[in-house]
Structures are given as C-alpha cells and as structure tokens.
C-alpha positions as a printed NumPy array, in Angstrom:
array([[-177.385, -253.196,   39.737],
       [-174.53 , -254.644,   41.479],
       [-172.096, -255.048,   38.308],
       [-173.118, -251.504,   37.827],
       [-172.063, -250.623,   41.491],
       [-168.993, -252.85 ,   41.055],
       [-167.983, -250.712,   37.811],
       [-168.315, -247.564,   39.505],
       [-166.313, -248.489,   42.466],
       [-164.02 , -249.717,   40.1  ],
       [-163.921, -246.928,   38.226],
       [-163.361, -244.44 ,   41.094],
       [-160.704, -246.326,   42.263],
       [-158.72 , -245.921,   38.835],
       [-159.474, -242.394,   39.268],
       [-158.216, -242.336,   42.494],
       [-154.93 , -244.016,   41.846],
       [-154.158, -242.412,   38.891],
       [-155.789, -238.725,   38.961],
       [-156.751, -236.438,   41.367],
       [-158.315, -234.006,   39.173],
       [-159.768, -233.998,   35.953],
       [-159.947, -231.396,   33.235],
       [-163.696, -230.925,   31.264],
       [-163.608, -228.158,   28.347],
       [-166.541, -226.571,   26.815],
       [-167.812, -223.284,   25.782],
       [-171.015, -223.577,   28.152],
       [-170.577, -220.781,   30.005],
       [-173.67 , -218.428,   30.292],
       [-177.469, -219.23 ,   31.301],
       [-178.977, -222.986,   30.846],
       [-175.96 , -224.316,   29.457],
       [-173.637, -223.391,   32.442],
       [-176.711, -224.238,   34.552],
       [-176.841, -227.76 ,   32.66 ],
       [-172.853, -228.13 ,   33.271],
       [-172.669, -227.593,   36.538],
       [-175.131, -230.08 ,   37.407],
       [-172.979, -232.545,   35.343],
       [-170.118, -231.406,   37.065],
       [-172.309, -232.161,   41.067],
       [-173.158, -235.373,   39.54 ],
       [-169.404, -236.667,   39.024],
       [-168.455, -235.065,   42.157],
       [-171.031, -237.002,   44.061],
       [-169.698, -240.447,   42.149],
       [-166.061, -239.073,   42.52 ],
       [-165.74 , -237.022,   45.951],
       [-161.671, -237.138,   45.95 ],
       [-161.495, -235.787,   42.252],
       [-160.881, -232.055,   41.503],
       [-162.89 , -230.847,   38.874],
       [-161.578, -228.   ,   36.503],
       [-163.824, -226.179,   34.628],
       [-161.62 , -225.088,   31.786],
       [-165.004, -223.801,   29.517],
       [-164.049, -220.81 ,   26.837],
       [-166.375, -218.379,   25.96 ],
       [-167.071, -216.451,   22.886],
       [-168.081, -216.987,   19.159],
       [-171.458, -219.511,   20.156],
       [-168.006, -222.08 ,   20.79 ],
       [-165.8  , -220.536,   17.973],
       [-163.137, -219.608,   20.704],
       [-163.525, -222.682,   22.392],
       [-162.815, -224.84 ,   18.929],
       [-159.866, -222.797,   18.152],
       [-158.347, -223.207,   21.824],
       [-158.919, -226.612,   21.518],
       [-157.145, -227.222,   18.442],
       [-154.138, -225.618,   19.613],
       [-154.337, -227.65 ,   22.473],
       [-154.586, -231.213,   21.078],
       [-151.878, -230.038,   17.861],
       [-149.769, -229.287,   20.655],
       [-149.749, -232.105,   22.522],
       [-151.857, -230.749,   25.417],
       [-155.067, -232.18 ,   25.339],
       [-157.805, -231.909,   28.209],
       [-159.355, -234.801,   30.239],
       [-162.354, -234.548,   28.517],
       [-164.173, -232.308,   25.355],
       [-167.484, -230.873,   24.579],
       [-168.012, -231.529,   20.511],
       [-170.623, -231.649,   17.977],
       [-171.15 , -235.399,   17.33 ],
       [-171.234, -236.554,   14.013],
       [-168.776, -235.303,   11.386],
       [-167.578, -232.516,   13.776],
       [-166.472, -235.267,   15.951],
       [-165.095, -238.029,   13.66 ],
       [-163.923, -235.794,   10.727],
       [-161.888, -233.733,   13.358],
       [-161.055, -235.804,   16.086],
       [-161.325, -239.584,   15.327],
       [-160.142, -239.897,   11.94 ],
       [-157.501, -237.823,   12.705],
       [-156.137, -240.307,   15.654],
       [-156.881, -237.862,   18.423],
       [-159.269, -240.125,   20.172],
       [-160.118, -243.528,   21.967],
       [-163.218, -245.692,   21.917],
       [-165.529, -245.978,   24.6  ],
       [-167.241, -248.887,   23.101],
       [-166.264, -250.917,   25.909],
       [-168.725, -248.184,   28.181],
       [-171.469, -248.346,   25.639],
       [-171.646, -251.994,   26.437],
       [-171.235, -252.142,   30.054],
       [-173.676, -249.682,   30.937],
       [-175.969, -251.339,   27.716],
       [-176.393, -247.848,   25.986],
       [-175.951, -249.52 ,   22.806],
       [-179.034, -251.575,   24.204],
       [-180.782, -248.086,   24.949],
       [-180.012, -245.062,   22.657],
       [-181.554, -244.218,   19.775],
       [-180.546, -245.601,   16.548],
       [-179.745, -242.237,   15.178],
       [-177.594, -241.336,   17.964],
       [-175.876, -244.363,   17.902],
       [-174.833, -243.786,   14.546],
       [-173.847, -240.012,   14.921],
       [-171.214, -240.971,   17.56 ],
       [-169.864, -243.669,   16.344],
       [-167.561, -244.834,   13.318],
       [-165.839, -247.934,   11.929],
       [-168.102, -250.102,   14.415],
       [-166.835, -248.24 ,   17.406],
       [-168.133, -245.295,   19.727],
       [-166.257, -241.791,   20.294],
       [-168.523, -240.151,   22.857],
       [-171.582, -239.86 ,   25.122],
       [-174.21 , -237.335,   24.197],
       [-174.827, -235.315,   27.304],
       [-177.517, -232.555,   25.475],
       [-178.842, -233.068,   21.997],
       [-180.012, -229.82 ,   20.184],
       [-178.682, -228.616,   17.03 ],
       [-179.277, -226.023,   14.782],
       [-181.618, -225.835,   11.659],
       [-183.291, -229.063,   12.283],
       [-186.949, -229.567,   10.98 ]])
C-alpha cells in the first residue's frame, strides 16, 4: 500500500512540475460511454486536483471522425496527452509499430497488472515483450 501511495505522490508531483493540464481524446461522447468517461475523468481529478483536464472527445462515425482527427494530429506532430484505441492490431499496427508510442511496461509492473490481467488482455496490448496501453472498457464487436 505504501509503495503504491509513494508512486502516486510521486507521480502527481511530476505532473505538477511539468503539466498543468492534460489532454484525453476519444469519441465517447453520448450516453454510457460519456457517462463511463467522465467518471474516469472525477477519478484522476481526485488523484490529480491541480491538473486541468481537457476533454478533447470527437464525435461521429461510431469513432470514424475521431480516428481520422487523430491521425492528422499525430502525422502532424501534434499529438494529445493521452488516446482512446482499439487494442490489439488497431493499436500496434497503427501506433506502435509505427514509432508513435512509449511503453508503459514499467506501470504494468509497479502496479503488478501483469500479475493481475487476464492472459488474453495481456497479450492484446502488448508487443515485442512490452505494453502500449491500459484497457479502461473491454467490449468489442462480433464476438461469440
């Protein structure tokens, strides 16, 4: 508990120092799913009062709009804080292969989700023995 507490004090502090805001882009915008962001966004706020959250979500197209303002955005040099993606080839093919992305391996194993999540997960977000995101809702379409 307390090297958890230390890396979230830790962790605000680097936010602190080095951001006052931070940037989260989806396409949730309508029903659950805006429902289901904003209570991601009261959690940060809660861990990170002095941080500005902008809610820079895109609707349209079931995240078709969203995608495309995205790409322009990381092409162009422009990329937000943080992304909603599909994880799996949607992530890597895109995004990781691509060099557009860091690991957050290093967060798996502090917070021992490699310890935690399921296998399957695991393997969906992560490639060449490292991990490219955090699952924060897990449905997807045509799935039996």
């Amino acid at each position: 508990m307390w090297r958890r507490l230390a890396l979230l004090i830790a962790m605000s502090l680097v936010v602190a120092v080095f951001a006052a805001k931070i940037e989260i882009f989806s396409w949730w915008t309508a029903g659950g799913e805006a429902e289901g962001l904003q209570e991601l966004f009261n959690i940060y706020s809660k861990l990170y009062p002095g941080v500005e959250i902008i809610n820079a979500t895109v609707a349209g197209g079931a995240g078709a709009q969203a995608k495309a303002v995205l790409k322009t955005r990381m092409l162009g040099g422009d990329p937000p804080d943080t992304f909603q993606v599909h994880a799996g080839h949607e992530l890597i093919d895109t995004w990781v292969r691509t060099g557009f992305m860091e690991p957050i391996t290093f967060l798996y194993k502090e917070e021992g989700w490699d310890k935690v999540m399921p296998k399957g997960i695991l393997h969906i977000v992560s490639y060449n023995g490292e991990y490219w995101s955090v699952p924060v809702n897990i449905h997807r379409a045509n799935v039996l």
